[in-house]
C-alpha positions as CSV (number, residue, x, y, z in Angstrom):
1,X,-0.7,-10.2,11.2
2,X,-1.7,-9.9,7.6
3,X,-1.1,-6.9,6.7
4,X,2.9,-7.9,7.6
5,X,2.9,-10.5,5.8
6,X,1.3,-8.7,2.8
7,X,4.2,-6.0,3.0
8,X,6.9,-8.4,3.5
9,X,6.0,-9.8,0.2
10,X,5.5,-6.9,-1.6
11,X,9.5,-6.1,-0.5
12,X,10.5,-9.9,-1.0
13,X,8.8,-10.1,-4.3
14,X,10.5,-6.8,-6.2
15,X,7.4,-5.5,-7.4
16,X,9.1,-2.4,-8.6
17,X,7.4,-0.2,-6.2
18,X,9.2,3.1,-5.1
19,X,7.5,3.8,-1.9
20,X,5.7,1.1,0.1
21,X,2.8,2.7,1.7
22,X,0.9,1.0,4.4
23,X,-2.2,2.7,5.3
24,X,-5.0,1.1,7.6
25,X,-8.4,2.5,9.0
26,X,-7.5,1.4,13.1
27,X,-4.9,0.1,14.7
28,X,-3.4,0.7,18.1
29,X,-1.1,3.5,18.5
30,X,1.8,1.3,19.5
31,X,2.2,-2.3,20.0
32,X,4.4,-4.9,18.1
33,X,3.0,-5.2,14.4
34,X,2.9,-1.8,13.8
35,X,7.0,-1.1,15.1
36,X,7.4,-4.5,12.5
37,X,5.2,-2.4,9.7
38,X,7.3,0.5,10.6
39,X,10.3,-1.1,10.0
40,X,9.2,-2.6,6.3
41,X,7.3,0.0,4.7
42,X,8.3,3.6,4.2
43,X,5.6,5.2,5.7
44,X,2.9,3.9,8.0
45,X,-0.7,5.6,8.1
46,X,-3.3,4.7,10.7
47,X,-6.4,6.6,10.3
48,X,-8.0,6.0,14.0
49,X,-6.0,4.5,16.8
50,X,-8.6,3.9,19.9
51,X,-7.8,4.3,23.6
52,X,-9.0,1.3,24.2
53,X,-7.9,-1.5,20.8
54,X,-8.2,-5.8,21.5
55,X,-8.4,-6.1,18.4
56,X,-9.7,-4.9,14.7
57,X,-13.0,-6.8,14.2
58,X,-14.6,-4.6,17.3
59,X,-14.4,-1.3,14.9
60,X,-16.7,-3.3,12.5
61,X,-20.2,-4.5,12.2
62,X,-19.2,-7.1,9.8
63,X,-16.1,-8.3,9.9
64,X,-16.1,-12.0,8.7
65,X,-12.4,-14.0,7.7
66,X,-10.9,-14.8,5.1
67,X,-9.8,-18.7,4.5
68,X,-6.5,-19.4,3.2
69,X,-8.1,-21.0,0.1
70,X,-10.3,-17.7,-0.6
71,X,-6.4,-15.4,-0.7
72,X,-4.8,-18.4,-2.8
73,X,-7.6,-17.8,-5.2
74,X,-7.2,-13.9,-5.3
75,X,-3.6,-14.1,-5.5
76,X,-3.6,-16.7,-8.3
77,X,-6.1,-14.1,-9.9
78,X,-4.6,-10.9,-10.3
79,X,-0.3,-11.7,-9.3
80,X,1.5,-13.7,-12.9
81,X,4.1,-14.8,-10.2
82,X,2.2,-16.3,-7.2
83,X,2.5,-20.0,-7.5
């Protein structure tokens, strides 16, 4: 999942941070990434977890991808040690 391997860099990186906060608008109440997010970040918020969750693009009219090429380009942007 993305948003794991967004918080294991933020940890692996040393970006100074006190707290590592991981909030996200849905997600299912239990299930495998978030016990992994639990077990990076210090506190885990899920604003809506469904009954019924396959998976996050169903809570969204638009919900298009993002290539690998688009998040080199944004982490290039705004991160002075992304390579």
């Amino acid at each position: 999942a993305t948003i794991i391997a967004a918080a294991r860099w933020i940890q692996e990186e040393k970006h100074e941070c006190k707290k590592l906060i991981v909030a996200v608008p849905v997600a299912p109440s239990r299930d495998e990434t978030i016990d992994k997010l639990n077990q990076i970040a210090d506190k885990v918020i899920i604003l809506y977890t469904p009954l019924e969750f396959s998976a996050v693009g169903q809570f969204y009219k638009q919900f298009d991808q993002v290539s690998d090429d688009q998040v080199k380009t944004i982490m290039r942007r705004y991160s002075h040690n992304y390579r």
